[in-house]
C-alpha positions in Angstrom: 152.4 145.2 143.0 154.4 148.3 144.3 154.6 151.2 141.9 157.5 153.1 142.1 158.5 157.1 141.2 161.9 157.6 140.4 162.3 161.1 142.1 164.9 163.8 139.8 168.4 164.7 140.9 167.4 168.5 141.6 164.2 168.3 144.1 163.9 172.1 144.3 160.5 174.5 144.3 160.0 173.3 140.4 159.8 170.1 141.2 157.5 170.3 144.2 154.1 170.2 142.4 155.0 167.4 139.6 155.9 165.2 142.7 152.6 166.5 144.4 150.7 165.0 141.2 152.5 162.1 140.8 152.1 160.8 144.6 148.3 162.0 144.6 148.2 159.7 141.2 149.0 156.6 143.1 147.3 157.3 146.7 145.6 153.7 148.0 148.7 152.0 146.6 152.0 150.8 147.3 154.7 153.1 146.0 158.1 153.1 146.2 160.1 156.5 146.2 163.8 155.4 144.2 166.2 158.3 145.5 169.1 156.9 144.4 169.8 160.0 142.2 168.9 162.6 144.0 171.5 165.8 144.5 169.6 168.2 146.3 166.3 168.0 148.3 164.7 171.3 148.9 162.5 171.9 151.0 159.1 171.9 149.4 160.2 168.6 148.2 160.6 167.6 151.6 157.4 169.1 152.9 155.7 167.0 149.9 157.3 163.6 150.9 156.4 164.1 154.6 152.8 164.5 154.2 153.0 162.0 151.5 154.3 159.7 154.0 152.0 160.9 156.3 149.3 160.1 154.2 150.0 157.0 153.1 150.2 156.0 156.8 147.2 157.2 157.7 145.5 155.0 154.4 147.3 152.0 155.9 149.5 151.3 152.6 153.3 151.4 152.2 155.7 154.2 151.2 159.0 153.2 150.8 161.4 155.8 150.4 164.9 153.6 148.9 167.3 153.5 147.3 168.6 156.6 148.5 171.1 158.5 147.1 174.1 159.7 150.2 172.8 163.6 149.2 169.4 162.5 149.8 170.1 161.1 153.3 172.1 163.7 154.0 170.3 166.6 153.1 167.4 165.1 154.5 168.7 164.5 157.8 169.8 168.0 158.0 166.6 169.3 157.5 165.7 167.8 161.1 163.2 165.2 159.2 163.2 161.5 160.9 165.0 158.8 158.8 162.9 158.3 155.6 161.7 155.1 156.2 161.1 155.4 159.8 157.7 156.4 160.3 155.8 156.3 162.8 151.9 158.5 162.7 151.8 158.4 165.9 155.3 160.4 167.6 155.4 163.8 166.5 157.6 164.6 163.2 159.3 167.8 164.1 158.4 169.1 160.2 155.0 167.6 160.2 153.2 170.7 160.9 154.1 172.0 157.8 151.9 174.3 155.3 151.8 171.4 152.2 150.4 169.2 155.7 146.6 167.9 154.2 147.6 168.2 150.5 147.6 165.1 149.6 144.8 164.3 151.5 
């Protein structure tokens, strides 16, 4: 069974370490990441989902990141990030080397 984490509308620097513990919560298991509402994705957010994706790569267990909201795509497309759901560990994610890169691990 998937679990899923239905993200806030405002992903901004308070929201970072809630998400951080929520994803750590569920590490080893399916999740899916419903973006649907999301109005702004900051960037410690971002750095969050990225090594969460990361991470669940690496444990060989899926992290879906859908539905997405068109601010979410957007925004995280502008960040430079590859599409959400398009991972792949090994090419080189331009924001992979980031400092939150490890914590879930």
């Amino acid at each position: 069974m998937t679990d899923a984490i239905v993200l806030a509308t405002v992903l901004d620097m308070n929201a970072a370490e809630p998400l951080k513990a929520e994803l750590l919560a569920r590490r080893g298991q399916p999740v899916t990441v419903d973006a649907s509402n999301v109005e702004r994705l900051g960037g410690l957010c971002l750095q969050v989902l990225l090594s969460a994706r990361k991470t669940w790569a690496a444990d060989g267990v899926d992290l879906i990141i859908a539905p997405q909201s068109q601010g979410f795509s957007e925004q995280w497309t502008a960040f430079g990030a590859s599409e959400a759901n398009d991972y792949d560990p090994l090419a080189q994610d331009t924001l992979a080397q980031d400092p939150l890169e490890g914590a879930l691990a």
